[in-house]
N, C-alpha and C positions, 0 to 999 in steps of 0.2 A: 504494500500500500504506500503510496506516495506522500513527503508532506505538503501542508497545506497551508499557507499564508494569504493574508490579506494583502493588498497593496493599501498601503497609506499615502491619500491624497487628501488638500484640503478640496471638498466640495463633491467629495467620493458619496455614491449613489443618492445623489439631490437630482429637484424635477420632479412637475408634476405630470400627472397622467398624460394630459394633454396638454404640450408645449406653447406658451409665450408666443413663439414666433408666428403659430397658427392661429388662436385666440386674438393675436391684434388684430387681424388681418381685417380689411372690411368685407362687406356684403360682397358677395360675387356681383360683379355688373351685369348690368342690362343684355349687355352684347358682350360676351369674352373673346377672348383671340380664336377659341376651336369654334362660335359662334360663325364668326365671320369668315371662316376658313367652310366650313359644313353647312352654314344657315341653321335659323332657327323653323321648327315645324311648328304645325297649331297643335295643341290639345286635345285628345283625341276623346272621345266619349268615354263616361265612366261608368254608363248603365251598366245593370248586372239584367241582361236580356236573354232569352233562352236561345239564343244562336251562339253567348258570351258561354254560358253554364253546358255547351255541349261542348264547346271548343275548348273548355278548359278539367273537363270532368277526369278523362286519364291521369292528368297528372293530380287531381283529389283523391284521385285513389292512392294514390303512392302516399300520402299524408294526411288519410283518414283516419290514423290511431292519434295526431298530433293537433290538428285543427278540427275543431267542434263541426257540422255542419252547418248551425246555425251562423256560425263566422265567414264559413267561407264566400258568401256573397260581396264578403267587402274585401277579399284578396284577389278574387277571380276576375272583376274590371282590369285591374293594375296589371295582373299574369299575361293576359291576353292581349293588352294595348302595347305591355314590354316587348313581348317574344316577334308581336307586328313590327313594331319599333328598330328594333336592332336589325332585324332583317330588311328595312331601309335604308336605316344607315348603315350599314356592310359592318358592325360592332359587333363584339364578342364577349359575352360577361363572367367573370373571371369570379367565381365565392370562393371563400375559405370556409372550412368543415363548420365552426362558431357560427356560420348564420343559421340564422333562423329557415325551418325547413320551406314554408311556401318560397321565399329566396332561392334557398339551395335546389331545390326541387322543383321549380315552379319555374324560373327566369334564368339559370346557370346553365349557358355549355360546359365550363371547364369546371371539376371542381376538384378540390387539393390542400395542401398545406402551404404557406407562403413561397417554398423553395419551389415545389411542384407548380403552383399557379405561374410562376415569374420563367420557367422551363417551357410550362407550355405556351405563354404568351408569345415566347420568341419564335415558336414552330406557326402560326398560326398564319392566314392570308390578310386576317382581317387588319383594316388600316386603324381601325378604332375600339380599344379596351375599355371594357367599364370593370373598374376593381372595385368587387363588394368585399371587403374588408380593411386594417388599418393604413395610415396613411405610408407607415416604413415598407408594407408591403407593395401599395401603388409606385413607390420611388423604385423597389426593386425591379419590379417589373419595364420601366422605363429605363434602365440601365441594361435589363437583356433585351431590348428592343425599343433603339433611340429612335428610332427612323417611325415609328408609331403615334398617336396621342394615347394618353392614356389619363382615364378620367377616374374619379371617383365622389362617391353621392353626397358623402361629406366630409368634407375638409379638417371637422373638428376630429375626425377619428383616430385616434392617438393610440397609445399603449405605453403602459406602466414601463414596461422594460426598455424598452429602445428610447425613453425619455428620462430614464435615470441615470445618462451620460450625453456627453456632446464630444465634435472635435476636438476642441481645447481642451477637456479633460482626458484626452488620448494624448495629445503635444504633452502635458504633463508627466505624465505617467511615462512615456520613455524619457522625460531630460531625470524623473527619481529613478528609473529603471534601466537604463545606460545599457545597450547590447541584447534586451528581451525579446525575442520576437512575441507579437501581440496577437493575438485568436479571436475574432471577434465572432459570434453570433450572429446569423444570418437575420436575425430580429432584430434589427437595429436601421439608424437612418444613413444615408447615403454619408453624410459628413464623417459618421463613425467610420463608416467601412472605408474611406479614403485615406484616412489616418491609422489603416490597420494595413499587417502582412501577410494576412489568411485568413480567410473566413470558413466558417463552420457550422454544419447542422447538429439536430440534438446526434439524429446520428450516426455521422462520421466524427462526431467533434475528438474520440481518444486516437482515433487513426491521422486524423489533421496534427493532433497535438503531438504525437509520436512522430511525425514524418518530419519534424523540423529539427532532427539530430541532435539536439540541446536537453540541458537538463532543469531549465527553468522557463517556464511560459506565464506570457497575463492573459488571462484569457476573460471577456469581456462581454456583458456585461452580467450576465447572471450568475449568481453566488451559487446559486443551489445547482445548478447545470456544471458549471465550475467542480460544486464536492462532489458529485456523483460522477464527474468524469477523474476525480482524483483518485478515487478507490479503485481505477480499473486501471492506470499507469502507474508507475515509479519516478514520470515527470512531476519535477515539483509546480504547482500552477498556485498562481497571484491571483487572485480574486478581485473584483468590484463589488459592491453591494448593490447591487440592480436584482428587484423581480418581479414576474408576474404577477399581478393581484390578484387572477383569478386562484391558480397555482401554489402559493404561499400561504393561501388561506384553508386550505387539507392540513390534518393532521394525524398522524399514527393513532392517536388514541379513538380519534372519529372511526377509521376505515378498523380496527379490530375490533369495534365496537359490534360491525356488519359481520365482522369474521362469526364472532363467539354467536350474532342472532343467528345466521346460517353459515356454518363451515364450508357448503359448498359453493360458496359465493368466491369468484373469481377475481382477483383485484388488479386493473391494470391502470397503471400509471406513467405517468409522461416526467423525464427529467428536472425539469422545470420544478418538480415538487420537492419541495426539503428533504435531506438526505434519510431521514425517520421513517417517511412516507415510501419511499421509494424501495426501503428496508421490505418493509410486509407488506408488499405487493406479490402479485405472482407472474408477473409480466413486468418490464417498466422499459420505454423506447419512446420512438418520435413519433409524432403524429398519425401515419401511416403505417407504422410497424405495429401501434394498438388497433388502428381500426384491422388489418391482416390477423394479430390475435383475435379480435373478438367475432372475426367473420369464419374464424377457422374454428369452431366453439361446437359442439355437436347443437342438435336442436337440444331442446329440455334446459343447456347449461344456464347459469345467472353470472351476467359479467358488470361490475361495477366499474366504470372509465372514468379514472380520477382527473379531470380536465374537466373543460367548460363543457356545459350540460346541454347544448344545442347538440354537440359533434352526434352526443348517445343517440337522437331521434333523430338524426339521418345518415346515421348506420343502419340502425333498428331494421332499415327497408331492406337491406342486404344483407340481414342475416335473419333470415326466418324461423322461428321456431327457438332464437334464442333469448333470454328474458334479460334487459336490460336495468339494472340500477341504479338510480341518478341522483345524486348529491348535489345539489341543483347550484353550484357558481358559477352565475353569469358574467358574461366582458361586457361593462358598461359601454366601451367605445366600439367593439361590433356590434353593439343593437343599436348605433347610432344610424344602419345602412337600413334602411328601408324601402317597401317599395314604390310609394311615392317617390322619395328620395332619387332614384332609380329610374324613372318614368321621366319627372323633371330634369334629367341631365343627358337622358336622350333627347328629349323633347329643344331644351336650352342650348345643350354643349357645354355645359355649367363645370366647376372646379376642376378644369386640368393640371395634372400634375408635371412637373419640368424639374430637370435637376442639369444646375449650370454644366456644360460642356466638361471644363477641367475636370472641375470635381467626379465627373459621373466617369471618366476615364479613369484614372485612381480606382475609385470605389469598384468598377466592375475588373480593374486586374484583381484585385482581392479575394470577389467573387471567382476569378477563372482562374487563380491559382490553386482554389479546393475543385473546381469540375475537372481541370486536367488531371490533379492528384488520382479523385475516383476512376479515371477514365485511364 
């Protein structure tokens, strides 16, 4: 087992959920630059008509154990005026697992974990992304595919962890850390990743960290991703104090709580959870490596998916027969993506995302330093 150190900075794991520089910003304008570049369309009707409730019924079925029937008349306008929508504007909409299933199921071509959505974006034809999820993942996605717009519904969507450091507190930490190479977290913003020399998923993160020859790594920003990749090298790794809110708030005594009511309750967990959690689990991987466990689960079994409590009800549809159990922590800043939200930015051309030239250069050698490694 590896030791394990903090890095001491002044200003180490500050920041709030949703960044300053987003927050000030004003109202999106009238007309934006993708506005004027795409045009804006009218507003397309929101009845809930029975030409609207035939065309959208297949997909109520995929998310009739999640959505009441009596609700879904007020999702079905929005599904149906979206999936028109994007298919005029030649756009493609990009969810992360966290959303909400009428989203996920209802308006998503691609859907994925942040590394996966930003992977398939760059394979795609379409000249226009809509990113349903935070805003570090909208930048990533524009760094594997410049030559694109890429949109997202709202601006304010943040995330605890990739807002509990900046660039400068990267310049920092090598002028304390003199010779480290730095690991940064694919959950992070464009700025971090620029100031970093590899980047890493939950995971490849012990394989990135081992392939740098070295016996001391910072590896950034997450504490708890950080120890649980410390117990599986003999590199010694510096830590930040950065984490998920949803994440950090599990704890061992909650999930054996489930154990001791049923034993045969499955517990799979995502690194991101404090090292305790991650302990008496019976699984613990990245985003996709739990949904693969929980779809590989006989029928009859009960799997409890320690993460955000949207992912469990849209796996649920792709595992049949297996019983899901949900400890319900929601990401305040993914349920910020809606589908109005959604509607209006096909409609508008509303909050595109950009990340200056230089900078996105930097940040994506970063990125292409861990795809070559895998590859």
């Amino acid at each position: 087992m590896s030791s394990l150190a903090r890095a001491s900075i002044v200003g180490e794991g500050r920041g709030p959920a949703v960044p300053a520089r987003l927050l000030a910003r004003p109202q999106a304008p009238a007309v934006s630059d993708a506005a004027r570049r795409f045009g804006v369309l009218e507003m397309p009707s929101l009845e809930f008509t029975p030409e609207v409730a035939a065309e959208v019924e297949p997909i109520y079925a995929k998310v009739t154990h999640h959505i009441p029937r009596i609700e879904w008349p007020m999702h079905a306008p929005y599904i149906a005026a979206i999936n028109r929508l994007k298919k005029e504007r030649g756009a493609v909409i990009l969810a992360h697992n966290y959303q909400t299933p009428e989203i996920f199921h209802g308006v998503a071509d691609i859907v994925g974990d942040s590394l996966q959505l930003a992977r398939e974006a760059a394979k795609v034809d379409a000249g226009i992304i809509v990113q349903c999820g935070v805003h570090f993942m909208a930048e990533t996605s524009k760094l594997m595919c410049p030559d694109k717009t890429v949109l997202i519904p709202d601006m304010r969507a943040g995330c605890s962890l990739a807002e509990s450091i900046t660039g400068a507190d990267v310049r920092l930490l090598r002028e304390a850390h003199p010779g480290v190479p730095i690991v940064t977290y694919v959950n992070t913003s464009a700025e971090v990743k620029a100031e970093s020399d590899i980047c890493c998923t939950s995971s490849n993160a012990v394989q990135v960290v081992e392939s740098l020859g070295v016996d001391t790594v910072l590896m950034i920003p997450d504490e708890y991703l950080a120890q649980n990749v410390a117990r599986q090298t003999n590199v010694k790794i510096l830590t930040w104090k950065g984490h998920c809110e949803v994440h950090e708030r599990f704890t061992a005594d909650e999930l054996l709580a489930y154990k001791r009511a049923d034993p045969e309750i499955r517990i799979v967990a995502h690194p991101e959870c404090p090292p305790e959690v991650v302990a008496v689990a019976d699984y613990a991987g990245s985003t996709s490596g739990m949904i693969d466990y929980a779809t590989g689960q006989a029928p009859g079994s009960k799997v409890l998916l320690v993460t955000e409590c949207s992912m469990a009800s849209n796996v649920e549809t792709s595992a049949p027969g297996v019983q899901f159990v949900k400890p319900c922590n929601m990401c305040p800043h993914m349920k910020r993506i809606t589908l109005p939200k959604i509607l209006d930015t096909l409609v508008n051309m509303r909050e595109e995302v950009t990340v200056d030239p230089g900078l996105a250069e930097r940040a994506r050698a970063a990125v292409e330093r861990m795809v070559n490694l895998n590859n």
